[in-house]
C-alpha positions in Angstrom: -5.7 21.5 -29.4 -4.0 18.5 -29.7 -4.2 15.4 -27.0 -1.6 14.6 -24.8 -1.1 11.1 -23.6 1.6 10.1 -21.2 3.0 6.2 -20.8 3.7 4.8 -17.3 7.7 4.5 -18.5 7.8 8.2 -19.7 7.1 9.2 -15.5 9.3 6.6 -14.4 12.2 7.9 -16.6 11.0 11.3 -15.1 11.3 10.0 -11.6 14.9 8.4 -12.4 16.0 12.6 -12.9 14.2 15.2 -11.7 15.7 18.2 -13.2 14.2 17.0 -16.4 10.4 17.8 -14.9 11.0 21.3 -16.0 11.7 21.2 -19.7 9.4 17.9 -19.8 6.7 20.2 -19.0 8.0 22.8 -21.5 7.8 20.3 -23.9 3.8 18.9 -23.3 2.4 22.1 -22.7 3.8 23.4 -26.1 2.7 20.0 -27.6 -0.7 19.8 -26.5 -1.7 23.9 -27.2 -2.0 25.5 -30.5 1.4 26.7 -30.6 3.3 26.2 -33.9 5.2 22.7 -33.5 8.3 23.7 -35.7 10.4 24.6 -32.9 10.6 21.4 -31.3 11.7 19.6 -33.9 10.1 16.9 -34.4 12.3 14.0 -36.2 11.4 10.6 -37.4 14.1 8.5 -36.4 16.1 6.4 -39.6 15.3 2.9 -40.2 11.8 3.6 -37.2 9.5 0.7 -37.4 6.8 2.6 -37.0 6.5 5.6 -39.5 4.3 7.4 -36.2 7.6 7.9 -34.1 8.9 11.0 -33.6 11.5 12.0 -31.3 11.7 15.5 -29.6 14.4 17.6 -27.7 14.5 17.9 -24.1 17.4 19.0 -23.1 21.1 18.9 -25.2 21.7 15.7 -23.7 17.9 14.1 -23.7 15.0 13.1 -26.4 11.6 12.4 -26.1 10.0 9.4 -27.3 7.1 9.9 -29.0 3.7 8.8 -31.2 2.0 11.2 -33.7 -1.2 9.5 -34.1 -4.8 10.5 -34.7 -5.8 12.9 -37.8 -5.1 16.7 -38.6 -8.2 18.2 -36.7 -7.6 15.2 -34.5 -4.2 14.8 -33.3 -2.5 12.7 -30.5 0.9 12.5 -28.9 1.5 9.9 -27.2 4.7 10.2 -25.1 6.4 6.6 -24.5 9.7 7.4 -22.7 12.5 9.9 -22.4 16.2 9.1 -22.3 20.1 10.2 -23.3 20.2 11.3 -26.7 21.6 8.1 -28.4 19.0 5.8 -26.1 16.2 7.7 -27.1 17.1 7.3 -30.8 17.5 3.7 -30.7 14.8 3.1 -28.6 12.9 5.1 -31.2 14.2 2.8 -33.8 12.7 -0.4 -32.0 9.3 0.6 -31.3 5.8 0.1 -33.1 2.2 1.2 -32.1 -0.4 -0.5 -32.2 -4.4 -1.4 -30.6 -4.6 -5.1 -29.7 -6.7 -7.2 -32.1 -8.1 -9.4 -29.4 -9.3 -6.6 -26.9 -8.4 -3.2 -28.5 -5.9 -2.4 -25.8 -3.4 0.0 -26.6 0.1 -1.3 -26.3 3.8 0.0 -27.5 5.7 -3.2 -28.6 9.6 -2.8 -28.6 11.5 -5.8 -31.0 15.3 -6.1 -30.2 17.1 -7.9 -33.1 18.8 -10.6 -31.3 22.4 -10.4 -31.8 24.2 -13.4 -33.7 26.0 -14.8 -30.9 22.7 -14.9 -28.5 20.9 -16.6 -31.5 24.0 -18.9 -31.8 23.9 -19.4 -27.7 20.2 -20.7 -27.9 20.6 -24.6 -26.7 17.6 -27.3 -27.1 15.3 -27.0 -24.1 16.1 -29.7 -21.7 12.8 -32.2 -20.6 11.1 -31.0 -18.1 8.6 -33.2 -15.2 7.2 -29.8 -13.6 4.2 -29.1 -14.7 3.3 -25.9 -16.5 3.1 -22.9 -14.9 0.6 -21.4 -17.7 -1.6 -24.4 -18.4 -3.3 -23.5 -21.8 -2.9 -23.5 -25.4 -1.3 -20.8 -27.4 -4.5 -20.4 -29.3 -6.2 -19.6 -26.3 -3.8 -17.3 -24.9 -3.6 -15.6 -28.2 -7.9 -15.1 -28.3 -7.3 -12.8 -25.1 -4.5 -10.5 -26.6 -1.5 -12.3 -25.8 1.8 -11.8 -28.3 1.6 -14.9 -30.5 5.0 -15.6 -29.5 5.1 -14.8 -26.2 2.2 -17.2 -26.0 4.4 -20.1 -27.4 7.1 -19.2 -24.8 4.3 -18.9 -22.0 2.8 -22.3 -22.6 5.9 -24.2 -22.1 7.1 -22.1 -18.8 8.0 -24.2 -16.0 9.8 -22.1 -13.3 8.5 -19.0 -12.2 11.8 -16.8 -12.3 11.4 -18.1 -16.7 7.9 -17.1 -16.2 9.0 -13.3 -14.6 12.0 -12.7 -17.2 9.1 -13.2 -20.1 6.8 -10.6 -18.6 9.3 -8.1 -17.9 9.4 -7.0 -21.9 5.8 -7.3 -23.4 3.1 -4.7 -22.6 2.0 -4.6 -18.6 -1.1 -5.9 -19.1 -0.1 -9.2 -20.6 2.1 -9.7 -17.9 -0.4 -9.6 -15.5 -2.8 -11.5 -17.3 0.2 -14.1 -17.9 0.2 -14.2 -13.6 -3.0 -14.3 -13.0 -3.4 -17.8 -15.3 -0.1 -19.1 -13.9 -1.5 -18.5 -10.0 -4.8 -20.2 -10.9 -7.3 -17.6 -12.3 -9.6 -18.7 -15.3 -9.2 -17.8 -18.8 -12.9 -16.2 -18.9 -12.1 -14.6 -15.6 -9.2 -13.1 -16.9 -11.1 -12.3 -20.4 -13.4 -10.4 -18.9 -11.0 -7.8 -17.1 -9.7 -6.8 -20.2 -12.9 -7.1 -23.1 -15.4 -4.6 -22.7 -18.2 -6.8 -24.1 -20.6 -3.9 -24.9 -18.4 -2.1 -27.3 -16.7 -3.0 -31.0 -12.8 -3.8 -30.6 -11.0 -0.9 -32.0 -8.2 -2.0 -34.7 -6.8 1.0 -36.1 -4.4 2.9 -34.5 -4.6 5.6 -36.9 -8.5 6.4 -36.8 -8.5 8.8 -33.5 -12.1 7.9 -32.4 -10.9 4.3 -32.6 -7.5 5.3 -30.7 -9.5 7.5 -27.9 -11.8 4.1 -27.3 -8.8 2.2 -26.8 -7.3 4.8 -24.8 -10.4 4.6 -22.3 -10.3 0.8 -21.6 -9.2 -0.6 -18.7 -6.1 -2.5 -20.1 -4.6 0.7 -21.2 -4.8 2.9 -18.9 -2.6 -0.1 -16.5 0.1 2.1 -18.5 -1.1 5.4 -20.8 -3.3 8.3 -19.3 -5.0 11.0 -21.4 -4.1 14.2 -19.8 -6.9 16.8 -19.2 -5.4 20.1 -18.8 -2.2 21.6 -17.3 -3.4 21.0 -13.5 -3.6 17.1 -14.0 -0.3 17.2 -15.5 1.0 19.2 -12.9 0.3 16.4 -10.8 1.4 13.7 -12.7 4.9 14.6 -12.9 4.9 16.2 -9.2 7.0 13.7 -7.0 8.8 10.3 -6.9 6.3 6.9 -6.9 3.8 9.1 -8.4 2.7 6.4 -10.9 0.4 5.1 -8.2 -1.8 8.4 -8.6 -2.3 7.8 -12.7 -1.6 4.3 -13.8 -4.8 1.6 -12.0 -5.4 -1.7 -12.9 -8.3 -2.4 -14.1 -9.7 -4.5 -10.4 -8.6 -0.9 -8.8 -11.0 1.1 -11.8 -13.9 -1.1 -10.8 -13.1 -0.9 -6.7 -13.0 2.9 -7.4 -16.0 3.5 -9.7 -18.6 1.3 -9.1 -21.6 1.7 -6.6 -21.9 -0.8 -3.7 -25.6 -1.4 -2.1 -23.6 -1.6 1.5 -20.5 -1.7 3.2 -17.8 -2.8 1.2 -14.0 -4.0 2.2 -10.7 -4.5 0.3 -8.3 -7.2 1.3 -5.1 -7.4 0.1 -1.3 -7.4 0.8 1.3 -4.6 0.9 1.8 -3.0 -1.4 -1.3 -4.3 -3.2 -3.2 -0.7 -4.1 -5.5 -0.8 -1.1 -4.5 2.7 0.2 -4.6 3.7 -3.5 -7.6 2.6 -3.6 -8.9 4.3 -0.7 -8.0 7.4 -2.0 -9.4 7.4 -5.5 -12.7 6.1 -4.0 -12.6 9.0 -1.4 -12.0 11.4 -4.5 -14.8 9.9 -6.6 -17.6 9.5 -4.1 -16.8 13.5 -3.3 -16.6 14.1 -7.1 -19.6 12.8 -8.0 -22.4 14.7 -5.7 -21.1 18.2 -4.9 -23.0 17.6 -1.3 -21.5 14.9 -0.2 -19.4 14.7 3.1 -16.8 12.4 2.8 -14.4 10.9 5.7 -11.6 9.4 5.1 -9.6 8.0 8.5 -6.9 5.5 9.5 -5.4 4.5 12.8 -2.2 7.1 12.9 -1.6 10.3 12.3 1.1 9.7 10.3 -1.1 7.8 8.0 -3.6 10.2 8.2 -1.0 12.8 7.3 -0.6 10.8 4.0 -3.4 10.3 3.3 -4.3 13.9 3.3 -1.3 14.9 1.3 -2.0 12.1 -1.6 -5.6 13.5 -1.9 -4.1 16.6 -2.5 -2.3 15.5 -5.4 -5.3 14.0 -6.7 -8.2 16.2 -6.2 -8.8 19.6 -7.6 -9.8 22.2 -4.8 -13.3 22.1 -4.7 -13.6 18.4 -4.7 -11.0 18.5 -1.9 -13.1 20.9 0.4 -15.7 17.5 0.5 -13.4 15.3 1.6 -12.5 15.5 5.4 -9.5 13.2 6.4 -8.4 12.7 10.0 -7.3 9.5 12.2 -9.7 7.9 14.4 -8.5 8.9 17.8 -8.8 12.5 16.5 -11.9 12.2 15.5 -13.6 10.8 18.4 -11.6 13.8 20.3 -13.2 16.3 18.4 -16.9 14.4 18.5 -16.5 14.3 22.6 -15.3 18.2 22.6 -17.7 19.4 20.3 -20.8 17.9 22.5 -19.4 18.3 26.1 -16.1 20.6 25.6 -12.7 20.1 26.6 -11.6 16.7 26.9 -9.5 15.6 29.8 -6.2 14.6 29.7 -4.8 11.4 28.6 -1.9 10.1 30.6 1.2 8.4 29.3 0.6 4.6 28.1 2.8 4.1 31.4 1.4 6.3 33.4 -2.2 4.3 32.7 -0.3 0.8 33.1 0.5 2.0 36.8 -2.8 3.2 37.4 -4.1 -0.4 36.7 -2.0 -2.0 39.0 -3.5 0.5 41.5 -6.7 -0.9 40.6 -6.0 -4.4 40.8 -4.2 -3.9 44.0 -7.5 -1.9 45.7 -9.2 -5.3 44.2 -8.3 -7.0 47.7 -10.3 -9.9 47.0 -8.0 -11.6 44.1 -6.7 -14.8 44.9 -3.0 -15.5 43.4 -4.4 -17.2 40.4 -6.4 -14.4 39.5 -3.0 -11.9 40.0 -1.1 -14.4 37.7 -3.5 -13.4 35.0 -5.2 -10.3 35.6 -2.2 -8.1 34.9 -2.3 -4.5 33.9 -1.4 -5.1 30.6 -4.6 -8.2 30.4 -6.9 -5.6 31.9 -6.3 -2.6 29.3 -6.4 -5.0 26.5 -9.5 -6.6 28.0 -11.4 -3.3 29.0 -10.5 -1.6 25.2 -10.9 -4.5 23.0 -13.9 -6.3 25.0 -15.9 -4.5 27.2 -15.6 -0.7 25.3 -16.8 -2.7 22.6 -20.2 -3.2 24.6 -22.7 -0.2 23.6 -23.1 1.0 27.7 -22.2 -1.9 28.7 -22.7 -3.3 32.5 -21.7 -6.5 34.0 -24.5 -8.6 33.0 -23.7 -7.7 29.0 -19.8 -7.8 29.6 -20.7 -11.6 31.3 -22.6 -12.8 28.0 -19.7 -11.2 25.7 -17.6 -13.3 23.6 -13.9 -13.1 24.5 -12.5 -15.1 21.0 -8.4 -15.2 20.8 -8.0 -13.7 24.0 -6.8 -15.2 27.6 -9.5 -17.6 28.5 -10.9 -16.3 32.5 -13.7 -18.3 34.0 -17.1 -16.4 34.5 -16.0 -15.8 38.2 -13.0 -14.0 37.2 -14.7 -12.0 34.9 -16.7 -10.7 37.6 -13.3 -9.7 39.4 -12.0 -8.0 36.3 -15.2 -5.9 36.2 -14.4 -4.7 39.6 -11.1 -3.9 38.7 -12.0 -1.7 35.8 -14.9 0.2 38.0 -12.0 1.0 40.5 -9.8 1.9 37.3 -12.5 4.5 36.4 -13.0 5.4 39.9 -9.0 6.3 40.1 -9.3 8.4 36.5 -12.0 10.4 38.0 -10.1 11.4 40.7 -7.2 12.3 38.7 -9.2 14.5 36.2 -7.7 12.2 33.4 -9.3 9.6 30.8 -7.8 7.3 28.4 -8.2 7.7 24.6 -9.9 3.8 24.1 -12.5 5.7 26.7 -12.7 8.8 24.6 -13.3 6.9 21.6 -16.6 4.9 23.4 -17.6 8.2 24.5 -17.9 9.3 20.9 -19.4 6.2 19.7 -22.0 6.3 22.2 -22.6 10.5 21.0 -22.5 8.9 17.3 -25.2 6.4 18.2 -27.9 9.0 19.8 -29.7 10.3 17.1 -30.7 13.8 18.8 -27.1 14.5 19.5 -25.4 16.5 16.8 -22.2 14.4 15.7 -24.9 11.4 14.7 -24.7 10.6 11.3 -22.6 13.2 9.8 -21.1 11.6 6.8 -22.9 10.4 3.7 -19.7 7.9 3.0 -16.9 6.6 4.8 -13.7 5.4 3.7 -11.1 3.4 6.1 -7.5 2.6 5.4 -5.8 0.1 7.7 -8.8 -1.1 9.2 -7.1 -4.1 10.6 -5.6 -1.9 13.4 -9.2 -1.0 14.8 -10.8 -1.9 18.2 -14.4 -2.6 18.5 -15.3 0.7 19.7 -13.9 2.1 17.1 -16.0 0.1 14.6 -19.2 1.0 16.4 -17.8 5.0 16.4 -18.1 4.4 12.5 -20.9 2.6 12.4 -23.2 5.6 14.2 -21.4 8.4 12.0 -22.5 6.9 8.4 -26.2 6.2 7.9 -26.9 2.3 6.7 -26.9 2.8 2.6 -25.4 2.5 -0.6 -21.7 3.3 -0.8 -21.5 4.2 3.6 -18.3 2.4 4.7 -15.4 1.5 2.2 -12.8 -0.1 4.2 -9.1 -1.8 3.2 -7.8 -4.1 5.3 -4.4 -6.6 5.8 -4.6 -8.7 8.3 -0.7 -9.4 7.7 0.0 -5.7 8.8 -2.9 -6.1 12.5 0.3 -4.3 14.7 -2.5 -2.5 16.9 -5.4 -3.9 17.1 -7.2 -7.2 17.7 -9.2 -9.8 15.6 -13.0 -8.4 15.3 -15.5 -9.6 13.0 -17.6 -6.6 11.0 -21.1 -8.2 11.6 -20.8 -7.9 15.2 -21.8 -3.7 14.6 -23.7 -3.7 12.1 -21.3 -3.8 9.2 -22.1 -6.5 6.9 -20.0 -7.3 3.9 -20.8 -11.0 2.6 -21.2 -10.9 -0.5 -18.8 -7.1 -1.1 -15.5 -7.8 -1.0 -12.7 -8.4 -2.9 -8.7 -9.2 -2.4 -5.8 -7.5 -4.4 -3.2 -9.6 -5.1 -0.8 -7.7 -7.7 2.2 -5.9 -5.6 2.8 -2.9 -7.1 5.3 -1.7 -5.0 8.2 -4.2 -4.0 10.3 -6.6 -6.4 9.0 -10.3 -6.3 12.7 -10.9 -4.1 11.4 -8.2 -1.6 7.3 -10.0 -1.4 9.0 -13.4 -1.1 11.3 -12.6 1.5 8.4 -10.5 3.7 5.5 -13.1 2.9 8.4 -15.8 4.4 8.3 -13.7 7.8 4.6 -14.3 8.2 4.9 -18.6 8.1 4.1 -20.0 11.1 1.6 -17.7 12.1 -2.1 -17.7 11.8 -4.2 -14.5 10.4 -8.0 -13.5 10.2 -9.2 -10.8 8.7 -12.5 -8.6 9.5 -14.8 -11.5 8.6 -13.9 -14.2 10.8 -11.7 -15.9 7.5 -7.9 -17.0 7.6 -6.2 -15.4 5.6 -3.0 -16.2 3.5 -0.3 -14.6 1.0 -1.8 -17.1 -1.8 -1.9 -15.8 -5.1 0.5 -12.9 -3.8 2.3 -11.5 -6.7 5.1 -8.9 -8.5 5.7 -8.0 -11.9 8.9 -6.1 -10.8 12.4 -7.7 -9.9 15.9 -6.5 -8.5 18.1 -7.7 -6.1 17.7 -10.1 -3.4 17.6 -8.8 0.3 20.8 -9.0 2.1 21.7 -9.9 5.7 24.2 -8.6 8.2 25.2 -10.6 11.3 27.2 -7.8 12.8 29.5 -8.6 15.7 28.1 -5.5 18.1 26.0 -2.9 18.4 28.8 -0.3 17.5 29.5 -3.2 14.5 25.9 -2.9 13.1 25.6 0.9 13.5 28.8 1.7 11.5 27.8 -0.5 8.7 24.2 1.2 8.7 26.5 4.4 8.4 28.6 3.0 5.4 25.7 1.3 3.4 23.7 4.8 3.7 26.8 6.8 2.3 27.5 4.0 -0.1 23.8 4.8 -1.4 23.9 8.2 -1.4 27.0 8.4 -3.1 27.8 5.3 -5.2 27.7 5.7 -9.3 23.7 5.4 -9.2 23.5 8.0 -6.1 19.7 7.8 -4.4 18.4 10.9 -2.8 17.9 10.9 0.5 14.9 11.0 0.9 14.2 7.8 -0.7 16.0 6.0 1.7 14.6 4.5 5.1 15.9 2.8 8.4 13.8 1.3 10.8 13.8 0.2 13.6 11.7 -1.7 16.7 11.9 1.1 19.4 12.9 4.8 19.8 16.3 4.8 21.6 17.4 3.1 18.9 16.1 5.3 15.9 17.8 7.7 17.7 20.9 6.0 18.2 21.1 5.4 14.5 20.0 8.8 13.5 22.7 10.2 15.6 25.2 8.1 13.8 24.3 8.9 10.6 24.4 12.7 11.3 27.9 12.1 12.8 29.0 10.0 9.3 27.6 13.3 7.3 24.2 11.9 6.6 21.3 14.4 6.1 19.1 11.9 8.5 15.5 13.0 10.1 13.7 11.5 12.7 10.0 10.8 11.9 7.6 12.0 14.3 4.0 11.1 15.5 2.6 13.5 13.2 4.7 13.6 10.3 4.6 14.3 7.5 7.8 12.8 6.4 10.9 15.4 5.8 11.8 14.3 2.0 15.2 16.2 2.4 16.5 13.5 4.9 17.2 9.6 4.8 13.7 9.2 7.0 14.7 7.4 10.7 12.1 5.8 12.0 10.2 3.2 14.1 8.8 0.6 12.2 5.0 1.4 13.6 5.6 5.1 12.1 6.8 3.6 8.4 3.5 2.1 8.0 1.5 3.1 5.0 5.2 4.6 3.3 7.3 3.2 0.7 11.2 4.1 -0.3 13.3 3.0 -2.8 15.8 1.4 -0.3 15.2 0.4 3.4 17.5 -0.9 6.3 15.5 -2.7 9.2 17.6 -3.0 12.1 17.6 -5.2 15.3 16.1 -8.0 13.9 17.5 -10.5 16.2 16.4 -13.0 18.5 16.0 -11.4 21.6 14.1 -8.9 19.8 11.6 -10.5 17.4 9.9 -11.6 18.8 10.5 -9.6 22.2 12.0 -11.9 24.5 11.5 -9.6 27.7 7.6 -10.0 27.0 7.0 -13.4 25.9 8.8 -14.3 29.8 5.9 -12.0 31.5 3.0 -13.5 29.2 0.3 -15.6 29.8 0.3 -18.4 27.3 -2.8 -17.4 25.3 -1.0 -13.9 25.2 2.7 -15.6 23.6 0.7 -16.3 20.7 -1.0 -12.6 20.1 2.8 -11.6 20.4 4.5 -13.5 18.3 2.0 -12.9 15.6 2.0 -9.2 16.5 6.2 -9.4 16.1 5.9 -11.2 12.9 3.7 -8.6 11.3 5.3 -5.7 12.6 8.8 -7.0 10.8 6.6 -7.9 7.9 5.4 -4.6 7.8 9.1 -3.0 7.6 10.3 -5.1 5.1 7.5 -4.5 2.7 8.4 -0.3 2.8 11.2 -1.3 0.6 10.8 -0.6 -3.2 13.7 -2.1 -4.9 16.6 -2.5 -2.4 16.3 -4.1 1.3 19.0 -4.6 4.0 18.1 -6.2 7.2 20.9 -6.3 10.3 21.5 -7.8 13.4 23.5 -8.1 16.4 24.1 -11.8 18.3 21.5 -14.7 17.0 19.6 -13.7 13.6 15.6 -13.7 14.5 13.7 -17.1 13.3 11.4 -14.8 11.7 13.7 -14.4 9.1 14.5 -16.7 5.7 17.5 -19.2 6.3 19.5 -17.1 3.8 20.2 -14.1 2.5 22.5 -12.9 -0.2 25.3 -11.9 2.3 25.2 -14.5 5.0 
């Protein structure tokens, strides 16, 4: 049987049109079985390059791209891209194979003869004072598998939009590497990611055990994957943005593969790989011990839904049986019912917000100062963030706690708040109700008491969006995972915190000096998307899970498109309508998206369902997303911008960014001071988090003054 091999370009051309999926199967099934080959007709393109090339018949209209390669009892397809029938043929024409000399990567290398008139156009470079962006000799570029004359170009770059337009055309991983120099990495650093030090470089394209060891490093499979067997290529071509799923860099490979003495966590923007990440770890922790119990949890359902319905698409069945997923809250649920049955009911977040002004008024000893800061909403963040954190805590404990970035009370006043939580408790007992931040401690406490049965019930724990955890749910994890090599594998950003509050790690029992590592390449949004998201978050201050500020430094994209635009509209009504128009213009424009690749967000639900109202009434196929997903992928997806975290569409519309709104106006006037600050920062991730859903095409609106979140300019205002 021959090996299949599929390029990252070849899915994305897949991706662009899905009925091709179909006949592109057709077409590697028939190539990689035993079947006689005569019937696709197989053609080597006149005046190829590369005397490997073939091109093959999808459809009347389409070709496939494609590599013969290896030997006769040995043979290799490599499928590069597939496009209208006079595309694929000149692309066919343009294209060579080959394994780099430097590191035995395997790249395809397309050369366009310029025409006459762009030669002609090509004026002397004007001096230059920047400095380089790329500050190394060509020789040295060239000794880690740079194109010579790429590297010649790259060593005279001064601007980073010169710097993008030459990475966009050479093979991915020399782009990245290219980035990673420019943004301050070092040349051996960057070596080392793509050498395998212990192995001979493989030159020859056309020797297959040389081909299959390039095929396995780390630079090639950033963009080629060795299919094994029809169920992993069932997946592969399965779905838009599946790429994700097939095509790792090689920081995600090692992340995913190699074994950690402890607790180990994964920083890194959106769009970065970290939920990636998560999964594949997930899958390869289950994979490699067939008793292993695996959990895999995030804050939301939503997310959890996700999350559940990516594994799918990545594990085979009896891998998946070992891996349980489920968000936190419904995991402590199920730990409390399973040791002391039903759970009692949780009341409405405003339901509970009255029931602590209850308590604070029964409190009859509070002076007026104390009223002007112990509010309801300071004593639910205060009793789930501070003292549920506290393993039984009592007053003498909650006394001695550290309260870091929260309201500063004297020790008097805390004293007061600790009556005002026993007569909070006191007032849910007589209800019959609880809260879920109480459910949670309950189960932490059940995880931590070793004769009970939910205690240690994992061999490895995997957390997405750990940012968004409270301290009780730290120590729930903590007591379900036994202290050991690969127990807790957890991805944070502390740009995206739109739940939770600062912790540190150590304080349960999680320790990570020395195991961690940030991801820095976006591979999700174009660089005009990332720079205008990462310019929401200035002016705010972020620390992630070890008590370290955190920054979009180094934050990069090797993908570009159009820059965001802005609409002042001049109403509601105004802004609505041209939501309306700009959907129908997408859905129906000469490039048509499908609908389900399309998002609009928004801050709160009567809005979502203003605007999903409105687009049903234009003719839209719109859906509301729900708590529990998962996302309809027949409709434009309307949602809130909490439930659009951990998604990604090709085109996204965040609406109601305007002053009054981000940050929330109504809120900031009935803050304390030390709370102004948790909200703004709150606000400015939560729009950061919207922005960054967008893929390739991002429209933000608003009604009155524009929010001073947002960039000075946009390309429509």
């Amino acid at each position: 049987m021959a090996t299949v091999v599929l390029a990252k370009e070849f899915q994305k051309n897949l991706n662009l049109d899905g009925s091709l999926k179909p006949r592109a199967w057709d077409l590697l099934r028939k190539l990689s079985s035993d079947e006689d080959l005569t019937g696709l007709n197989l053609k080597i393109p006149k005046g190829a390059r590369d005397s490997r090339v073939r091109v093959a018949r999808v459809t009347d209209n389409h070709r496939a791209v494609l590599f013969a390669a290896g030997s006769a009892n040995d043979q290799y397809f490599v499928l590069v891209a597939i496009h209208e029938h006079d595309k694929a043929y000149e692309y066919a024409e343009q294209i060579t194979m080959r394994l780099n000399p430097a590191n035995g990567v395997f790249e395809v290398l397309r050369e366009v003869t310029p025409s006459q008139d762009v030669e002609e156009s090509h004026a002397p470079r004007r001096h230059d004072d920047r400095p380089r962006l790329v500050p190394f000799t060509v020789e040295e570029l060239v000794g880690i598998g740079i194109l010579k004359d790429v590297a010649e170009q790259a060593v005279d770059v001064r601007g980073e939009d010169e710097l993008q337009e030459l990475c966009l055309n050479i093979p991915e991983w020399q782009g990245d590497a290219l980035l990673d120099l420019a943004t301050g990495s070092a040349l051996d650093v960057v070596r080392r990611r793509y050498v395998r030090p212990d192995k001979a470089v493989p030159t020859d394209a056309g020797d297959s055990a040389q081909l299959r060891d390039s095929l396995s490093r780390a630079g090639s499979q950033m963009q080629f994957v060795v299919v094994e067997g029809d169920e992993h290529l069932r997946r592969m071509l399965d779905g838009d943005f599946a790429a994700w799923r097939t095509f790792l860099h090689p920081d995600q490979r090692d992340l995913i593969q190699k074994d950690r003495n402890g607790a180990f966590r994964v920083a890194g923007g959106a769009g970065t790989g970290k939920t990636v990440v998560a999964m594949h770890r997930a899958v390869a922790l289950a994979d490699r011990d067939s008793a292993a119990r695996v959990l895999v949890t995030t804050f939301t359902r939503n997310l959890a839904n996700q999350l559940r319905s990516g594994l799918a698409q990545l594990a085979d069945a009896d891998v998946l049986d070992r891996i349980e997923v489920v968000s936190i809250g419904r995991l402590a649920h199920n730990i409390v019912a399973r040791v002391y049955g039903v759970v009692s009911t949780v009341p409405p977040e405003n339901e509970q917000q009255r029931m602590w002004q209850r308590a604070l008024d029964n409190v009859t000893d509070l002076t007026p100062a104390d009223r002007a800061v112990l509010t309801p909403y300071f004593m639910s963040v205060e009793h789930q963030h501070v003292i549920l954190g506290i393993k039984s805590a009592d007053l003498d404990q909650y006394l001695a706690e550290t309260r870091r970035g929260l309201t500063k009370i004297s020790r008097v006043q805390r004293a007061r708040v600790w009556r005002v939580v026993e007569e909070f408790t006191r007032l849910l007992a007589v209800e019959n109700c609880t809260t879920h931040a109480l459910v949670v401690a309950k189960a932490a406490d059940i995880a931590h008491t070793p004769e009970l049965p939910s205690s240690n019930c994992y061999d490895h724990v995997v957390v997405d969006e750990g940012q968004d955890l409270t301290p009780a749910h730290w120590r729930l994890l903590r007591g379900i995972v036994p202290v050991g090599p690969n127990d807790l594998f957890i991805c944070e950003d502390a740009h995206q915190r739109i739940y939770g509050r600062q912790v540190v790690l150590s304080r349960f029992g999680i320790e990570t000096r020395g195991r961690s590592q940030k991801l820095t390449l976006n591979y999700r949004t174009t660089r005009q998307v990332l720079d205008y998201a990462t310019t929401v978050l200035r002016g705010g201050e972020f620390v992630d899970l070890v008590d370290q500020d955190e920054s979009t430094t180094g934050y990069r994209s090797l993908l570009v498109g159009p820059e965001p635009d802005g609409y002042p509209a001049r109403s509601w009504a105004d802004e609505k309508q041209f939501v309306v128009k700009t959907v129908q213009d997408w859905l129906n424009g000469v490039n048509p998206t499908s609908p389900g690749s399309i998002a609009v967000l928004a801050s709160q639900n009567n809005i979502r369902d203003e605007l999903a109202h409105a687009l049903q009434d234009g003719g839209v196929p719109a859906v509301i997303t729900r708590a529990d997903g998962p996302m309809d992928g027949g409709g434009v997806q309307v949602a809130t911008m909490h439930r659009a975290k951990g998604t990604e569409f090709a085109r996204v519309i965040v609406v109601g960014v305007d002053d009054d709104s981000f940050p929330s106006r109504y809120r900031l006037t009935h803050a304390s001071d030390d709370e102004r600050s948790v909200i703004e920062v709150r606000s400015r991730c939560l729009l950061y988090v919207a922005c960054t859903r967008a893929r390739d095409r991002l429209v933000v609106t608003w009604t009155g003054r524009r929010s001073r979140f947002l960039p000075l300019s946009t390309s429509s205002d």
